[in-house]
Steps between C-alpha positions, in 0.01 A plus 500: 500500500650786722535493835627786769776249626658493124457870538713468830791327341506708213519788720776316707662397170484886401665606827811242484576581131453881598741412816756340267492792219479825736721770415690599760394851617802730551673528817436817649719748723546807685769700305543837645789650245771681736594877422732694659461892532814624624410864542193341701713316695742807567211715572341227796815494652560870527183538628550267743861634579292863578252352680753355734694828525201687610288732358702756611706518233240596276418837655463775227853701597684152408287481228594852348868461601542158304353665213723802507802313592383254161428812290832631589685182407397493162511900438941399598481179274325731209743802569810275475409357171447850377803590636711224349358558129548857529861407594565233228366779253743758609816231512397382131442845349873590735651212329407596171559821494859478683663168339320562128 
């Protein structure tokens, strides 16, 4: 007949053959994946570089006078590349109509 001891050991019997055939569960980590923004990164350290300057600097006059001083910059850079194709035009059609 059946007794609850029998039960024990076949309970205990269960747990060592459960023991020896365990899968191992995975190890587990803490991967944070690394990205690098360099625009954020340029963008922290101007701000910092401003904020250690002063506010100052920021008033609304410097503000405006960067801007102009910027718009006026590129208005040259665009005028000079105008300039030069208008100039290589007038060599090429010189050149062709003087040595042809």
């Amino acid at each position: 007949m059946w007794n609850y001891s029998d039960g024990v050991h076949f309970y205990n019997l269960c747990l060592v053959i459960r023991f020896l055939f365990k899968q191992r569960q995975p190890k587990r980590f803490n991967y944070k994946p690394l990205y690098y923004d360099e625009t954020k990164e340029y963008i922290e350290a101007r701000k910092a570089q401003i904020k250690a300057e002063g506010s100052a600097r920021l008033s609304h006059g410097h503000l405006s006078r960067q801007w102009r001083a910027n718009q006026r910059r590129s208005s040259n850079i665009k005028s000079n590349k105008t300039f030069l194709v208008v100039l290589a035009l007038l060599l090429s059609i010189a050149y062709l109509v003087f040595y042809r």
